[in-house]
N, C-alpha and C positions, 0 to 999 in steps of 0.2 A: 386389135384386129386391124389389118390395113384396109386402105378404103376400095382396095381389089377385091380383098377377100371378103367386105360388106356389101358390096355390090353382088356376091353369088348366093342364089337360094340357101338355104342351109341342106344339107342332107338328114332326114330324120328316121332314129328309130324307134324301134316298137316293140314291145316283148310279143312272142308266139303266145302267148295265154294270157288274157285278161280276165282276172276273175273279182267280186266285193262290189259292195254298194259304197257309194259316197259316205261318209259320217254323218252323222244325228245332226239334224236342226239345231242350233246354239251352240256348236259348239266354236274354237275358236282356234286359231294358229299362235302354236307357242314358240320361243326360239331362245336355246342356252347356247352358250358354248365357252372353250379355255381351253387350256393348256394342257400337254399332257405330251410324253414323247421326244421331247425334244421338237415339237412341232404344236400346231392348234386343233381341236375340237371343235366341231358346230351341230350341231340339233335340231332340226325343225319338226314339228310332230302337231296332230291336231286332238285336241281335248277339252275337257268341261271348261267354261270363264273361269269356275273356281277352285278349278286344280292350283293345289299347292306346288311350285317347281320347288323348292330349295329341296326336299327330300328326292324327284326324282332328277337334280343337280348332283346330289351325293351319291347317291345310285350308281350313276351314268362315273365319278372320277372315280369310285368303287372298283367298277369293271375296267377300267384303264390300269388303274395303281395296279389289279392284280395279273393283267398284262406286263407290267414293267418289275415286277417281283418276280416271275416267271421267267421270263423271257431279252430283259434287258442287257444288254452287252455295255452300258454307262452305270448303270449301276452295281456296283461291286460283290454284293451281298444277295446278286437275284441266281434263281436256281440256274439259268444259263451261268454267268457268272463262274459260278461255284463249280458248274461241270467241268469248264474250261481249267479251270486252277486245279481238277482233280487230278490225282497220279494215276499211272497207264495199270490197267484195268478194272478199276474199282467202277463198281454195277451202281447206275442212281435211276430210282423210281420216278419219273418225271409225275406233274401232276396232271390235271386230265386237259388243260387249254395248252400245256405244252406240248403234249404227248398227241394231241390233236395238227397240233402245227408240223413236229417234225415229224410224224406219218404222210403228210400232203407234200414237205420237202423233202421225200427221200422219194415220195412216186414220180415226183416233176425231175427230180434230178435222175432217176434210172429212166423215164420216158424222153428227155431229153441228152439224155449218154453223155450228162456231167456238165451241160450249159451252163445248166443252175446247181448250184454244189453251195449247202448249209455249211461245208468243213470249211470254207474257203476267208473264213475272219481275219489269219494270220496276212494274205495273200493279201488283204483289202485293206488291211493297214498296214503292208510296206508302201502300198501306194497311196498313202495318207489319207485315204476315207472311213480307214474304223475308228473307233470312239477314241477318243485323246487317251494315250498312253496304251490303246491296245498290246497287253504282251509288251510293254517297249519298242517295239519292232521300230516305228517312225513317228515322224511329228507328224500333225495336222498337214495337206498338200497346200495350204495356204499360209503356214508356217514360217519365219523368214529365213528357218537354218534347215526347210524339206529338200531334199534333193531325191528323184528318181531312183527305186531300188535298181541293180543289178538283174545281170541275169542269174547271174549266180545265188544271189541274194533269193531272190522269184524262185528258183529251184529248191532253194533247202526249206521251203514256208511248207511246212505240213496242209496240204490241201486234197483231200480225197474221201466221198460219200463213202464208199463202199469201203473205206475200213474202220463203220461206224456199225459196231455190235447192238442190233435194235430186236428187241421181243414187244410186239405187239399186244400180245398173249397180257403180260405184267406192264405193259409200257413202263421197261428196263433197258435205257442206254450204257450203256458202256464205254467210257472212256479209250481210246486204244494206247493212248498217251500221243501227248502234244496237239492233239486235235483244237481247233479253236472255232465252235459255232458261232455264227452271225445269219440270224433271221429273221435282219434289219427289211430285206425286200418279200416279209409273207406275214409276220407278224402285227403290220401295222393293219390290213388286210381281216384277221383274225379279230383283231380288236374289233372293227367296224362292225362284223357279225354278232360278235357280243355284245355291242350296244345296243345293236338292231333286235337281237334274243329280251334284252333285258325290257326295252321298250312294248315289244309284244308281250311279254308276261304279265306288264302292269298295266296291260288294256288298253296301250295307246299304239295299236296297231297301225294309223297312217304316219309315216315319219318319214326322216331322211336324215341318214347318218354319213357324218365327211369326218375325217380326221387325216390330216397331211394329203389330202386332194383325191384319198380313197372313198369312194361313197357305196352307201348302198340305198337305196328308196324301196319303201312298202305303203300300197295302201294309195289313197285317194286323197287331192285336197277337196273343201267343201263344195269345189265346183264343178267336181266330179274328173278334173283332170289330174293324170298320174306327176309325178315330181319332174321337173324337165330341168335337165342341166346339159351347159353347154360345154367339149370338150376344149380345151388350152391350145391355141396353133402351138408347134414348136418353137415358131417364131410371129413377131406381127406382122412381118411382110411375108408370110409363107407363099402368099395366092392361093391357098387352099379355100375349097367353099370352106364354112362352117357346117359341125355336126354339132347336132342336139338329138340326146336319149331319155326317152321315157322309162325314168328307173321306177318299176312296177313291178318288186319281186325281183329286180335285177341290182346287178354291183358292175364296177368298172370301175379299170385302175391303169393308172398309164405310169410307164417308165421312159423314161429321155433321158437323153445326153447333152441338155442344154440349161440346163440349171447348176450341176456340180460337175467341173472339169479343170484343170489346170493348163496353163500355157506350157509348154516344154520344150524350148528353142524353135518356136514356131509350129509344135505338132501339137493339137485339140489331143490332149487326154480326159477319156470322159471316166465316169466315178465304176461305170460298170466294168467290172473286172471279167476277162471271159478264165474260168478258171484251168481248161484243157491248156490253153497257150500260155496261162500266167500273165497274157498283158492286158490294156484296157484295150476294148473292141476297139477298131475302127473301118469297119466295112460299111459304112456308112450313113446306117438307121442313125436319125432322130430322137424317133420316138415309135412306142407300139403299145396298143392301146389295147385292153382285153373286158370286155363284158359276158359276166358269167353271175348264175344265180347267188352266189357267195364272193364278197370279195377278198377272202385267203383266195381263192383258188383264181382268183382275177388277178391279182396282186403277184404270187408265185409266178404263173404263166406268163403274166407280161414280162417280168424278167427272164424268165429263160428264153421265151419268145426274140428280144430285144439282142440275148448275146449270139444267139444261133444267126443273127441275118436275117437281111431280105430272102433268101431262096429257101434257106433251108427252115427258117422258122414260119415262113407261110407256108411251108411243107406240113411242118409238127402239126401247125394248126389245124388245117385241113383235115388230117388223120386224124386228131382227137376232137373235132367239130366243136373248135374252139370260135368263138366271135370276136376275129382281131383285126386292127387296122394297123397296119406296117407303115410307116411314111421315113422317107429315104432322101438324104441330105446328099441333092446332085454336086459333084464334083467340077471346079471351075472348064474342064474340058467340054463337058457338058451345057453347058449356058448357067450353071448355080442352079439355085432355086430347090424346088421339093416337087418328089413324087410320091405314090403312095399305090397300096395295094390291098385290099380288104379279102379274108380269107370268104369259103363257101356261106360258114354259119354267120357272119358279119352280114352281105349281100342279104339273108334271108330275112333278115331283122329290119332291113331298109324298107321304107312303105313309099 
C-alpha cells in the first residue's frame, strides 16, 4: 500500500444481517492451510484446544481433490476433462458440485449475453492462459515460442454457451462437439463454499475460508468481532483509500488484470478474454471486486462484471443488486492513476 493510500481512512463494510453469539469460553483459533489448484489454501476457524486438526486437514484436501476431479481442466482424467475430449453428442451426467457450478455459469453467461462464456477454454488457450497443452491450440503466453493468435485463428476456436445442451432435470450436458469448458473463473469460488459447507457440518461454524484470494467468513472470532479482511489495491501506488469487509455470512472475490498479462509490442494484454470480441479486454478496468453470500456466485460475477466494463457492467450490477466495486485504470491522457465506482448494493454495505 503506498503511503497516500495509508494515509486515507479505510472504507468499511458490513453485512445487512448480523446474526450468532461469539463461541464458548476456551475455545481457541486454529489455522491450516496447502495447496490445492494450482494455487494455496488457508483456514482459520475457532474450536475446542483439543480438537484433533489432521482429520479436519484431510476433510478440508478431501473437498478440494473432489473439486479438481470434477471440475479441472489440468487434470486429464477429471470429468471436465473427459467432457472436453468427448465426441459431438454424447449426453454426460455431471456429478452434483459440477452440475451445481455449470447451472450458476450458464445463468451469468445468458444474464450477462455472453461476457462470461464457460465454452470459451479453446479461445483462452490461443491466448496462452489455459492449462499447458489445452487442446494444443498454444504455448503458455509466457512461453518463449508464444506468439499472439490471429484473427482468423480467434474465429474458428469453438466458443459459444448456448450451443451447450443442458437438462437441469438429470443434470445431462451434452457435448455439441468441439466445445471446450473452462471454469477456471467460478470453480475456484465453489470450492471455498464447500470448505465453508464442510466446516459447518463438523461444528466449527466460526471460520474463514481463502483459497487463491477467494474467501468466504462465517461466524464470530472469540472477541465477538466478525472476520475482517482487507481488499488487494490493484496497484501499491493506486491512491485508493483502503477497503476492509466484514465477511460475516459474506464471500468476495476480485478479478484483475494486473497479475496475469503479457506485453504485446507495447499493448497490456490482460488474461481476461472477452469472448463476444475473442480479444483480451482492454477498456480499461483493473479490477472489480464482487461480495455476495456465496463465493461461486462472487467469483463468476466478478468475471463477467470485469469483461462487460466500467459502464455496462455497473449497469449488470445494479440490475441484479449485485455489491461490486469497478476501479478503472486512467489512461495517460488523463493524468494515469485509478478511479473507481461502487454499484447501489456495494454503497448499502458501506457503514
Amino acid at each position: 500500500m503506498s503511503a497516500a493510500s495509508a494515509s486515507l481512512a479505510p472504507r468499511v463494510l458490513v453485512p445487512l444481517r448480523i446474526a450468532g453469539e461469539p463461541p464458548a469460553l476456551g475455545q481457541r483459533l486454529h489455522a491450516l492451510s496447502g495447496e490445492t489448484m494450482g494455487t494455496t489454501w488457508s483456514v482459520r476457524f475457532i474450536g475446542p484446544s483439543s480438537l484433533r486438526l489432521a482429520p479436519v486437514e484431510a476433510a478440508i484436501v478431501q473437498v478440494c481433490d473432489q473439486v479438481i476431479a470434477e471440475m479441472s481442466q489440468w487434470a486429464p482424467d477429471s470429468a471436465l476433462s473427459r467432457f472436453n475430449r468427448a465426441p459431438a453428442g454424447s449426453a454426460h451426467a455431471l456429478p452434483e458440485g459440477f452440475a451445481s457450478v455449470m447451472e450458476a455459469a450458464l445463468h451469468i453467461a445468458a444474464a450477462s449475453q455472453g461476457a462470461y462464456d464457460p465454452t470459451a477454454g479453446a479461445l483462452v488457450a490461443l491466448w496462452g492462459f489455459g492449462a499447458a497443452g489445452a487442446a494444443a491450440l498454444s504455448p503458455r503466453h509466457d512461453a518463449p515460442d508464444f506468439r499472439p493468435p490471429t484473427e482468423a485463428a480467434c474465429a474458428r476456436a469453438h466458443c459459444g454457451w448456448e450451443s451447450l445442451p443442458w437438462s437441469a432435470a438429470d443434470r445431462r450436458l451434452t457435448q455439441p462437439g468441439g466445445a471446450t469448458l473452462d471454469l477456471s473463473a467460478i470453480a475456484k469460488g465453489h470450492a471455498v463454499d464447500q470448505v465453508s459447507r464442510l466446516l459447518q457440518s463438523l461444528g466449527l461454524r466460526d471460520h474463514l475460508v481463502e483459497i487463491g484470494g477467494e474467501l468466504r467468513g462465517a461466524g464470530l472470532k472469540p472477541d465477538g468481532q466478525p472476520w475482517w479482511v482487507d481488499l488487494e489495491p490493484p496497484s501499491a501506488h493506486s491512491g485508493l483509500a483502503p477497503v476492509r469487509i466484514a465477511l460475516h455470512g459474506l464471500a468476495v472475490a476480485t478479478s484483475g488484470d494486473y497479475r496475469k498479462f503479457f506485453d504485446d509490442g507495447g499493448q497490456r494484454r490482460s488474461h481476461t478474454i472477452d469472448p463476444r470480441t475473442r480479444q483480451p479486454i482492454a477498456h480499461g478496468l483493473a479490477s472489480v471486486t464482487v461480495v455476495h453470500e456465496r463465493a461461486m456466485w462472487a467469483d463468476g460475477w466478478s468475471t463477467a462484471l470485469m469483461v462487460l466494463g466500467p459502464q455496462a457492467g455497473l449497469a449488470l450490477a445494479n440490475q441484479f443488486g449485485l455489491a461490486a466495486l469497478l476501479v478503472r485504470r486512467r489512461d495517460a491522457s488523463e493524468g494515469g492513476g485509478f478511479d473507481e465506482q461502487g454499484s447501489s448494493a456495494w454503497h448499502e454495505l458501506l457503514l
